[in-house]
N, C-alpha and C positions, 0 to 999 in steps of 0.2 A: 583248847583242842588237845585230845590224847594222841600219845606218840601214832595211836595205831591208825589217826586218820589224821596225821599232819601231812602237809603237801610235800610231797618228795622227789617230785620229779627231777628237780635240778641234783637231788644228788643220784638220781639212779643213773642220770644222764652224763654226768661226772665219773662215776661208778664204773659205766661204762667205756667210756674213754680210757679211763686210766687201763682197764683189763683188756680194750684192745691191744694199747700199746706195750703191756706187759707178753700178752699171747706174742706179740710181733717182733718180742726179744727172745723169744723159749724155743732154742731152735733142737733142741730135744722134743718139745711137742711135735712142730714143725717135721723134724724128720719120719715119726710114725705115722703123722697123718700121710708124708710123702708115702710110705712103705705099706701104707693102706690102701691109698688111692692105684700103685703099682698091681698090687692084688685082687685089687677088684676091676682094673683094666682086662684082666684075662677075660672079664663077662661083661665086655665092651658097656663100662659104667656108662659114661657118658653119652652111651645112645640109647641109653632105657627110659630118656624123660620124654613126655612133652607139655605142649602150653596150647589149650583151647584145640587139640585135635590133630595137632600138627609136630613132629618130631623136632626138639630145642638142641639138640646136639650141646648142652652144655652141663656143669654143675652145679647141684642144686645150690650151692651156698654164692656160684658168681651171678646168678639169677637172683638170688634175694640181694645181693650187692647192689645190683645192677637198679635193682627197685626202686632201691634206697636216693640212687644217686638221681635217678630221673625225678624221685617225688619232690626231694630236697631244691632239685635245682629248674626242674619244671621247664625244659628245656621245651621250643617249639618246632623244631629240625633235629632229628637222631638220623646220622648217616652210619651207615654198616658196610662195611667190606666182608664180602662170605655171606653168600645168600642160602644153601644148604638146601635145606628141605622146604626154610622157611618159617620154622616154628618162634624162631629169636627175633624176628620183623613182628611177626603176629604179636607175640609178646609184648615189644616194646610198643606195636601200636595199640594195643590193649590197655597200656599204661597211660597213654594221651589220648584213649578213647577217655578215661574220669577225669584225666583234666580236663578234656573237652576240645582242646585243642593241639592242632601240629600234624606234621608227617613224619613220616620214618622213611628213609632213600635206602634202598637194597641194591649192592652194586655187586656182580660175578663175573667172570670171564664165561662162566657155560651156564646157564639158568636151564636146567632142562624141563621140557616141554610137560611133564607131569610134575614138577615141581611150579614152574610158572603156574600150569592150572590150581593144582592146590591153592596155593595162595591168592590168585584171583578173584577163586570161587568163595574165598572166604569172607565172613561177615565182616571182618575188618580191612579189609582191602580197599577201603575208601581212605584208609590213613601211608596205604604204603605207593612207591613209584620204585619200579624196577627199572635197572639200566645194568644193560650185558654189554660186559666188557674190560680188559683189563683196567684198575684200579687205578693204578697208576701212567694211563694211556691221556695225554693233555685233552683228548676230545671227548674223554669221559669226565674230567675234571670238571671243565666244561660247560656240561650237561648237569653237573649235580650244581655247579654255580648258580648256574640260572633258575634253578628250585628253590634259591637261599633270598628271601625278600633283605631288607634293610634293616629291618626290626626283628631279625629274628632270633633266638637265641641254640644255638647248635653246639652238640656233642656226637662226639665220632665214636665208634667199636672197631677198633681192628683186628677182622677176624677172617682172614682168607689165607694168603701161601705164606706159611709161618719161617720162611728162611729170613736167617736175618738181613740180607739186602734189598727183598721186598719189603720187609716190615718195615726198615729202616727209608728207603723211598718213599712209603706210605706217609711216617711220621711226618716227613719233611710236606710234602703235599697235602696232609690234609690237615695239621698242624695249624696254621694261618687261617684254616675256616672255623676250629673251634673260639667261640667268644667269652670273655671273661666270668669265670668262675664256674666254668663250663665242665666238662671230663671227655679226656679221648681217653679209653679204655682200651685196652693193649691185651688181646688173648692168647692164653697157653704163655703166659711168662712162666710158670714153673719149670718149663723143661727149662730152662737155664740154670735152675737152683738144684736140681737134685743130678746123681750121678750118672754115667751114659749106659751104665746097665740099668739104671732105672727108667728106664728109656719107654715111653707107653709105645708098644708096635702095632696093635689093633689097628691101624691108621692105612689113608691110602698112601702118604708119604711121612716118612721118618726124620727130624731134625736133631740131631746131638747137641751136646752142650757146646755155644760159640755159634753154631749157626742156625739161631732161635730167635723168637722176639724179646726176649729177657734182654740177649746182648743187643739187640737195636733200642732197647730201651735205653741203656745204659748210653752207649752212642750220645743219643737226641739230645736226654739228659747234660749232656756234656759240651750240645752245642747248642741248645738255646736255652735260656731261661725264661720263656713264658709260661713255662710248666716244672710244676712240682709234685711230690710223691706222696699221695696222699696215706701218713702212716697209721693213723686211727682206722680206716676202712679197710686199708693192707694191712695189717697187723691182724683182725682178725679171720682172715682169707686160707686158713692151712687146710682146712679140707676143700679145695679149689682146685681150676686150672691157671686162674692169674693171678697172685700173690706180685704183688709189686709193678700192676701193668696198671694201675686205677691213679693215672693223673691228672689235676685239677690246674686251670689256666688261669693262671695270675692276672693275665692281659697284655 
């Protein structure tokens, strides 16, 4: 067999890895792609996508993350905090439409009434169940319990009031429903890493460095260890909103 058609996958796959981990030390890369993504906030980046018709409110590189980690780990239960428009439910039930199997749980304190219809109306709304109400409220907890069978395999998003005491409540609560080898993905960890003038404003509400998900991450991190920091998938995340929020459950 010639070089040019030897099997190579395992090294491009190696290859790989190695250049995530290297990207995820370059904090000189890291800071332009921050000082990139600050400048293209001015033309509210993050609300120019969407997925199947529906606004995703995210970036495109934590969307292909986010692929990766559903294809990988084939989860049958994706729970989300931060229902939005809807476009990131659609998404991720678009992802367990080709597996073929699972739900997606969409949880908000205000699901509003042309939002709820959007996604109702939508082709894939047979894979998602909406529950309005705060996240962290035990009777919504609850409520998404009793959507989780015994055999199921569940990964969380955390993506609703990004102050760090929410997020940090979140972690702790929904924490214990992620199953091993699982991902609760932790969003807008970057405002923690870059500086408080680099501070995206386009937003309905503003969080500084300290009172962010980044610093509830950190937190959690410190008070449990059935989760660790996945540095191959964060590592290459710098044109992103979560860099360092994609962790994976030990068990």
């Amino acid at each position: 067999m010639s070089a040019l058609t030897a099997d190579d996958r395992a090294k491009f796959e190696s290859d790989r890895q190695r250049n995530c981990l290297a990207l995820g030390r370059d904090q000189s890369a890291f800071d332009q792609a921050a000082a990139a993504l600050t400048t293209a906030d001015k033309h509210s980046y993050a609300y120019l996508w969407s997925w199947w018709g529906l606004p995703i409110i995210q970036m495109p590189a934590d969307i292909m993350a986010t692929q990766e980690v559903v294809f990988a780990t084939k989860p049958t239960v994706i729970i989300e905090t931060g229902v939005a428009r809807g476009g990131s439910l659609v998404f991720m039930a678009s992802l367990l439409q080709l597996l073929g199997r699972g739900k997606v749980i969409g949880i908000d304190i205000d699901i509003r009434p042309h939002n709820r219809d959007s996604i109702e109306r939508h082709p894939m709304s047979h894979r998602i169940e909406l529950i309005q109400g705060s996240s962290t409220d035990p009777s919504v907890l609850e409520q998404v319990r009793r959507l989780i069978g015994p055999e199921d395999s569940v990964m969380v998003v955390l993506d609703s009031d990004h102050s760090k005491s929410h997020v940090l409540a979140e972690l702790r609560a929904y924490g214990p429903l992620v199953t091993k080898d699982q991902y609760m993905i932790v969003a807008d960890t970057l405002l923690g890493q870059i500086d408080a003038d680099k501070t995206p404003e386009k937003r309905s509400k503003i969080w500084r460095p300290g009172d962010e998900p980044f610093a509830a991450v950190k937190d959690y991190l410190g008070e449990s260890d059935r989760f660790e920091t996945d540095l191959v998938l964060n590592g290459k995340l710098i044109f992103a909103s979560s860099p360092g929020g994609y962790l994976r459950c030990r068990g």
